[in-house]
N, C-alpha and C positions, 0 to 999 in steps of 0.2 A: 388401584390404591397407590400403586409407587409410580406411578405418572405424576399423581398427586400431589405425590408427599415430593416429587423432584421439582414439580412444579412452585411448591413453596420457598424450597428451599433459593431457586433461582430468583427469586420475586425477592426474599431477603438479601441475599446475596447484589442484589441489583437496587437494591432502597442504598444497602453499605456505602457502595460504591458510586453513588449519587450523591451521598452526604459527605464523603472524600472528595467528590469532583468540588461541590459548593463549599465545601469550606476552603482547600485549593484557591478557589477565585475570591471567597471574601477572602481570606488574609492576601489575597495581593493588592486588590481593591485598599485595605484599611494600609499594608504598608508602604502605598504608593502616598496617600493623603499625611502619611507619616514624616514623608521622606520630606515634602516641604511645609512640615509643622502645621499642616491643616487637621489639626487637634478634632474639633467641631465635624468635621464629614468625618471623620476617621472612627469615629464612636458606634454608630452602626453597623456598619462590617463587622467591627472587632468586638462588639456583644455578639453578634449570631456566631462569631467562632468561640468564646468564650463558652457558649452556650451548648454548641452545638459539636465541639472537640477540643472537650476542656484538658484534653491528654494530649495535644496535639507538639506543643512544644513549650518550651520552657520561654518564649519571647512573647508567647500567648499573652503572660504573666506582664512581663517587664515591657512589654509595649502596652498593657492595660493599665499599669503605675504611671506611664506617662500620659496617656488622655486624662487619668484621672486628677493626676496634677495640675493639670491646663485648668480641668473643670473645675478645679480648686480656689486657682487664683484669681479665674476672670467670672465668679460667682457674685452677685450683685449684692446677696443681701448674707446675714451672720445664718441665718435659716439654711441658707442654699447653700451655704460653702460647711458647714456642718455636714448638712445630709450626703454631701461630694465625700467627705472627711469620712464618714462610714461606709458609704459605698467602696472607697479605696480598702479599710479593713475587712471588710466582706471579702473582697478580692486577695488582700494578703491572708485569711486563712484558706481560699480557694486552692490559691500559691500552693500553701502547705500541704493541703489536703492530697492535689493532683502531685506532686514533686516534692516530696517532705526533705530529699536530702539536698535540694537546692534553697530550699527558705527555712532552713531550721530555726531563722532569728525572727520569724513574721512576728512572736506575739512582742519585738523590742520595735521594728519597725511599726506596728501596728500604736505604740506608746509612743514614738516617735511623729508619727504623720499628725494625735492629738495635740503633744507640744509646742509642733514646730507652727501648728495653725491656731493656738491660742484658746482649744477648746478646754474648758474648764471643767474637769471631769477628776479630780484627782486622785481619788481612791480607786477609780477603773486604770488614771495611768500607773500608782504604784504597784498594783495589783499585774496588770503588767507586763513591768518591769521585771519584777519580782520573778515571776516564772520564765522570763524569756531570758534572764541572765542566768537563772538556775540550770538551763538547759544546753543555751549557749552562748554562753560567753566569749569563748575563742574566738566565736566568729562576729564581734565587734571590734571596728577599728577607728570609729569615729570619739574624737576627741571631747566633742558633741555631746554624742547619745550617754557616753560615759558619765560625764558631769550631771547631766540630767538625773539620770537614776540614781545619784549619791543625793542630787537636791533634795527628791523625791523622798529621799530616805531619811535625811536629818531634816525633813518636815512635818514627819512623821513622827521619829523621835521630839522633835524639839512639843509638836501637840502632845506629848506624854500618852504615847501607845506602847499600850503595855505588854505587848511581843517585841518591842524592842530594847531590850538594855543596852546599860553601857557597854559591857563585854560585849554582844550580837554587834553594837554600834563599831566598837573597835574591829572587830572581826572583816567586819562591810567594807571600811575604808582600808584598811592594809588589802582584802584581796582588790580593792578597784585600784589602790596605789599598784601594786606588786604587777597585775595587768597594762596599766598603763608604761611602766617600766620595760616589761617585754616588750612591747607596742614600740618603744624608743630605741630599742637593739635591732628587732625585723625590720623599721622601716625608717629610716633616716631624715630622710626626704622630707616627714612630718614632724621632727623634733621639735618644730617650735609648737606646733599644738600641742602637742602631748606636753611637752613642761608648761604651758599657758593652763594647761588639762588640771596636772599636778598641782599651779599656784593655786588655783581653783577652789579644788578643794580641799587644801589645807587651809585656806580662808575661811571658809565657813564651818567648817569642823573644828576651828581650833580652843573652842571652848572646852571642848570634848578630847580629842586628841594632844594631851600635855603627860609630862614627864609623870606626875602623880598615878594618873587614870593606864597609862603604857606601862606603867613600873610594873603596877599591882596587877593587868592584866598576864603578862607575860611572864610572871614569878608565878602566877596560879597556873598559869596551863604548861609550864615548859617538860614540867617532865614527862604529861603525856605525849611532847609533841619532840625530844631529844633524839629523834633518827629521823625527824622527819626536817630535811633541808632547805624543801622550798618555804615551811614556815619557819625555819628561824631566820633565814634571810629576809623575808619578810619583814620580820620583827626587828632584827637589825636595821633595816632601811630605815624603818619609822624612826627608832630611839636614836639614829645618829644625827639627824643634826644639830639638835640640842639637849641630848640624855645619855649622851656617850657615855659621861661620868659617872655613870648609874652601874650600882653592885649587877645590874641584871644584863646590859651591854656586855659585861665582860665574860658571865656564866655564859651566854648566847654565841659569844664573837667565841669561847674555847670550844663547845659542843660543834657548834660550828666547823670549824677547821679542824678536832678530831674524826670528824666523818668524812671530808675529804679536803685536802690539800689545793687551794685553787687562789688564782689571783684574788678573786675577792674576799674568801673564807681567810688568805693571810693578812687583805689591806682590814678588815674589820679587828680581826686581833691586834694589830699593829696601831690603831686607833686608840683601842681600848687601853692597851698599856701605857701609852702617850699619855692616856687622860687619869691614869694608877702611878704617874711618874716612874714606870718602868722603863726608862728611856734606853738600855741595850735592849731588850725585847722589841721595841717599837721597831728599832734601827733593822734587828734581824727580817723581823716579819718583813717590812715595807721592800727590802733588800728581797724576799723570798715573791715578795707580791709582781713586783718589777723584773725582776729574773722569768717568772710564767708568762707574763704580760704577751701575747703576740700583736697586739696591734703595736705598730714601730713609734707611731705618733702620743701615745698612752705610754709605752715605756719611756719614751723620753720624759714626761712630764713627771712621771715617779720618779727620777733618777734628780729630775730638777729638784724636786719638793725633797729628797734626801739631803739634797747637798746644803740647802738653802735652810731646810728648816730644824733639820736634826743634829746639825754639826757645827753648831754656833761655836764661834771664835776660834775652830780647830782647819786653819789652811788649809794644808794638805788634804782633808777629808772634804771638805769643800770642793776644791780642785777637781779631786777625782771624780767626782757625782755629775759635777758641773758638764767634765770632759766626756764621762760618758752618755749625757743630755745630746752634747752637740754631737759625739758621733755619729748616731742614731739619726736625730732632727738637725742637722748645720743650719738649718733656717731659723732657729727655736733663738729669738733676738735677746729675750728675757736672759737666759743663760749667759752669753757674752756679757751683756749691762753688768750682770749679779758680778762674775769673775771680774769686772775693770772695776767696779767700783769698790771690791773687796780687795784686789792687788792696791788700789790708791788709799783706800783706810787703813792700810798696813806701811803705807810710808813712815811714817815719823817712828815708828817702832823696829823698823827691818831695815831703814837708812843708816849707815856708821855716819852718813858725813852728811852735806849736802850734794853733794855731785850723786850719789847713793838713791838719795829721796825724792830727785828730781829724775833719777832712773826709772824708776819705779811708775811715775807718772806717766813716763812717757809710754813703759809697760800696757797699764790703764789706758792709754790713746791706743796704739798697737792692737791690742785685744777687741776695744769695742768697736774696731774699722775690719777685722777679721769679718764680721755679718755679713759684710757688703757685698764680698763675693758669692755669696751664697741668698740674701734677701736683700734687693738693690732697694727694695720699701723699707728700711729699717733706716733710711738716711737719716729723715728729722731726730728718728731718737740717737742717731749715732754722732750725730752734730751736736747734740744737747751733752754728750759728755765729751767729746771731742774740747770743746767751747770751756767744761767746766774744769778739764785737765790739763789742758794746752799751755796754758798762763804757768803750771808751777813746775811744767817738763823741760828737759835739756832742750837748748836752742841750738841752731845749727851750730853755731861758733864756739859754743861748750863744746861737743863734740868734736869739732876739730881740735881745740887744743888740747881735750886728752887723748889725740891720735886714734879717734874709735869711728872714723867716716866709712861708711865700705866693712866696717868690722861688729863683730859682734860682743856683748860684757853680759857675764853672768852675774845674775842678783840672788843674792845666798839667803838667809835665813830660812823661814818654811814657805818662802814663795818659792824658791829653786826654779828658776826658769832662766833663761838666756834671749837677750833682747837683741835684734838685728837693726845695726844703724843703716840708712842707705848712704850711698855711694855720692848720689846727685847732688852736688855743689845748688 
């Protein structure tokens, strides 16, 4: 009896590792036909592995997505490139089934592979969608599939399905915006899809998504939602580009930045007051936004946007914003321009004489040729005011005869700066 029973065991044992060896040689078979795109021989092999050690690896998978895309494209008739079209989803819940924490998105890939082939099925694609972004979302980066499922979804709404309301409908597009936002911080590389992503769908949303439908959503749920950060940043996103002005912007932009102090939680309050004519409010925040800021190239551009747009007709505050842009960015062209053009609108009012106002200009030239050293591309625009101040600046022969060749003259009022003549005759 235990001969027997050893005998079996061996016999199993020995089937095992016969169906190790053949699968072994089909997947080198199917990845050799792989390697020079012979899609067509490669399919046999890689069924009897599929088949036969559907556990075997995870390329099992993603090498069966690619025969089956082949058998996709070069399908002769709408019937055959279908029936390829389910067989590929058959296979992405396979995916799931054998390695669920490497295809956790099959059932969005699975909505995907029907989209992108034209099969018209749409209540199985929102359906879906639906549960495949409910599960995982994180694990979408395509700008793509994104837009898809929002179509999906305000075509849904727009047929008047009555599990979708306006609130669920808001709700949908703030978390696909707020996602796609992340998408643009992680990966860079992709930004123009991702805000192609973002036009997208604010295009077709925008019947739906406006200041009225935003207001009323987010005055009804704020106060269950006032510790909670990633939704009211969210909600902020939405209402700033054109609801800032809205009583509910600025309850959002304070709860906001009372929960934690950060470049963004300040640049929204600082908006908000802008648009409540709080303008020292504005100035503090945007100053507190710019100060957190650690990317160098971002603080520069807040320190620009202070000088430029919060401190109209006040020099010296101008000045110092400006100066602190260029420390930071010396390439930042925009800056220089702002300052020569603002030191030359100040002539006729900070000039006592004309020898004065034609300093002044020359000022204006001086300042917008500073770029050069630092952005040698900044020429054409730095000729274009060079060109437009030249004409009313001291000439060399002014200069010599008020003995200032080689010297330098301070110009007073609230420009306070000192102007260096050269020397070269």
């Amino acid at each position: 009896m235990r001969v027997l029973f050893l005998t079996i065991v061996l016999l199993i044992q020995g089937i095992g590792n016969a169906q190790k060896i053949d699968c072994s040689i089909q997947i080198n078979e199917y990845q050799e036909f792989l390697s020079v795109r012979n899609f067509a021989d490669a399919k046999s092999p890689w069924e009897f592995v599929a088949k036969n050690c559907p556990k075997q690896s995870v390329s099992v998978y993603t090498d069966g997505i690619q025969i089956y895309q082949y058998q996709i494209e070069t399908a002769s008739t709408p019937e055959d490139k279908e029936k390829s079209v389910r067989e590929l989803m058959k296979l992405y819940d396979q995916f799931y089934k054998n390695f669920p924490e490497n295809a956790q998105d099959f059932e969005i890939k699975k909505a995907m592979a029907l989209v992108d082939n034209g099969i018209d099925s749409k209540d199985e694609i929102f359906a879906l969608f639906e549960n495949g972004f409910a599960k995982a979302a994180d694990k979408v980066t395509e700008g793509n599939t994104i837009f898809n499922y929002f179509k999906s979804y305000n075509e849904k709404f727009i047929a008047g399905d009555k599990k979708i309301s306006t609130e669920k409908y808001i709700e949908k597009y703030a978390q696909l915006n707020q996602l796609l936002n992340t998408l643009l911080v992680a990966n860079a590389s992709k930004s123009d899809e991702y805000q192609a992503t973002l036009k997208s769908l604010k295009s077709i949303s925008k019947e739906v998504i406006n200041c009225d439908n935003l207001s009323e959503y987010y005055e009804k749920n704020s106060a269950a939602n006032d510790q909670n950060q990633q939704w009211l940043e969210s909600g902020l996103e939405l209402l700033k580009p054109k609801c800032s002005n809205k009583p509910i912007f600025l309850a959002l932009a304070q709860k906001n930045y009372d929960l934690k102090k950060s470049v963004k939680s300040a640049e929204y309050l600082a908006i908000a007051s802008l648009k409540n004519r709080k303008s020292d409010d504005a100035r503090k925040y945007y100053e507190e936004s710019a100060t957190l800021e650690e990317n160098q190239i971002e603080k520069a551009q807040k320190y620009y946007y202070i000088g430029t747009s919060l401190y109209n007709n006040n020099l010296p505050k101008i000045k110092e914003y400006l100066s602190k842009s260029i420390a930071i960015d010396p390439k930042n062209t925009k800056a220089y321009v702002f300052l020569a053009e603002t030191y030359a609108n100040s002539a006729e009012r900070c000039g006592k004489n004309d020898f004065e106002k034609k300093a002044i200009y020359s000022l204006a030239v001086q300042t917008a040729k500073k770029v050069l050293f630092h952005e040698p591309k900044s020429a054409r625009i730095v000729e274009s005011i060079v060109a437009k101040y030249n004409a009313k600046a001291l000439a060399k022969d002014e200069i010599s005869k008020a003995k200032l060749t080689g010297k330098s003259y301070k110009i007073e009022c609230d420009i306070n700066e000192t102007i260096e003549f050269s020397s070269a005759k």
